[in-house]
N, C-alpha and C positions, 0 to 999 in steps of 0.2 A: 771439597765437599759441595753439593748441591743444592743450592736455593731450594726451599719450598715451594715457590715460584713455578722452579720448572721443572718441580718434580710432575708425574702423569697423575699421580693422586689429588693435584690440586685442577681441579676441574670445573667444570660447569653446575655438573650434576650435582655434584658432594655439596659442591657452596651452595645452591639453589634447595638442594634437599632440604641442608640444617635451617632454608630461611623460607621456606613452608613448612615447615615441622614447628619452627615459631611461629609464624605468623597460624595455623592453625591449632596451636595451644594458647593465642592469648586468645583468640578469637571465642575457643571454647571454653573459657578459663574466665575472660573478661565481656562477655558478651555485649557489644556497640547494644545500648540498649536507644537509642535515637539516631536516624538515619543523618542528623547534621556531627556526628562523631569524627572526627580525624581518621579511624580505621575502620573496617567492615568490608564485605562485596558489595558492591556499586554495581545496577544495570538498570534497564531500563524497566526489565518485572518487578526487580526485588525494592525498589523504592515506590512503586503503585502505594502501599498503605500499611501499617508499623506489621501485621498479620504476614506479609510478604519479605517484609526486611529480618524477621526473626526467622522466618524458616530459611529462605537464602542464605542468612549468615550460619545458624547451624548445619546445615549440611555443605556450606563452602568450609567453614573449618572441620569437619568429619574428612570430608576428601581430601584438603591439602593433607590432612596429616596421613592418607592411606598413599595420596604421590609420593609424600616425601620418603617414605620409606622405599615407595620403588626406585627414586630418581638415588636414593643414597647409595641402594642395592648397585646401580646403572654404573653409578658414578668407581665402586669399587671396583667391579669387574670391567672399565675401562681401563683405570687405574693398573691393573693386573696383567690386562691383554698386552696395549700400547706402552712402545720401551723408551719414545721419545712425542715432545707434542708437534705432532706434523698435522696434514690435511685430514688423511680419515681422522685421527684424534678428535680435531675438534668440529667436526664433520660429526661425529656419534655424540660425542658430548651434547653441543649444541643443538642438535635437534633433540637430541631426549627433551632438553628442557621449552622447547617450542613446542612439539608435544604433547609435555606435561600440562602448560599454560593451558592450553588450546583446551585439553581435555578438561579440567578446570573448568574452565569458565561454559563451553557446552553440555558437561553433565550436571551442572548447576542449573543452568538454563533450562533444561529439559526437565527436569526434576523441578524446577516453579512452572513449568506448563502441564505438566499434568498435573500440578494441583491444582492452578489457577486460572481463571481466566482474563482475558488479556486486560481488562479493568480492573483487577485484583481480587476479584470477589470466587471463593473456594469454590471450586469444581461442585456437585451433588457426588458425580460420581468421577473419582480419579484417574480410576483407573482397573485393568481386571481383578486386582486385590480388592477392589471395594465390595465386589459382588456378595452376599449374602452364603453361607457355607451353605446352604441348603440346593447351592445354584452351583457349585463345584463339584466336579469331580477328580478323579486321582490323575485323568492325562489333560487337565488344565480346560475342558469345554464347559460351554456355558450349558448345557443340557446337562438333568438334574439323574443322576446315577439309578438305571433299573431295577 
């Protein structure tokens, strides 16, 4: 009988998934309400001023937990495809979850630059949702519908 070990199910993805699926339920469940916390996302926007660390951390635990469902997804149909762990195995593995990281931590990123500016203090205007509905139209221009 074979190890869970070396079974193809036990992965990168799988394990990684279930540990942003936690770390993004305590995060939104326990929310780091002080940036000297043991847990939360850490960067350089999201600690500017407490305004900046609360939205950072809410939407880094929103995300992990929409990766971790893809990384879990990733992890099963590796699982599925791959009948032994050789080079592509953890070739596909591995990078899913670099990846995953990567996107993380740059769609959080992006998401406190459009709100913020780079001393922390809230945009006026964020972004093209902020525009006033009178200033929208149905194919998304800033000119106001005839």
């Amino acid at each position: 009988m074979r190890s869970i070990v070396h079974s193809t199910f036990f992965n990168a993805d799988i394990l990684t998934g279930l540990l942003f699926l936690a770390m993004g339920w305590i995060i939104r469940l326990f929310p780091p309400k002080s940036r000297k916390k043991i847990y939360g996302y850490r960067s350089f926007l999201s600690t500017r001023n407490q305004e900046t660390w609360h939205e950072a951390n809410d939407f880094a635990g929103k995300h992990s937990i929409r990766i971790a469902y893809v990384l879990l997804g990733i992890g099963v149909v590796i699982g599925l495809l791959f009948k032994s762990q050789d080079n592509w195995y953890y070739l596909f593995s591995v990078g899913a979850v670099i990846i995953a990281a990567m996107n993380l931590r740059g769609e959080t990123e992006w998401h406190l630059s459009r709100l913020f500016e780079e001393d922390g203090r809230r945009k006026s205007h964020p972004g093209p949702d902020s525009r006033p509905n009178h200033l929208r139209s149905e194919r998304g221009s800033a000119m106001p519908p005839k």
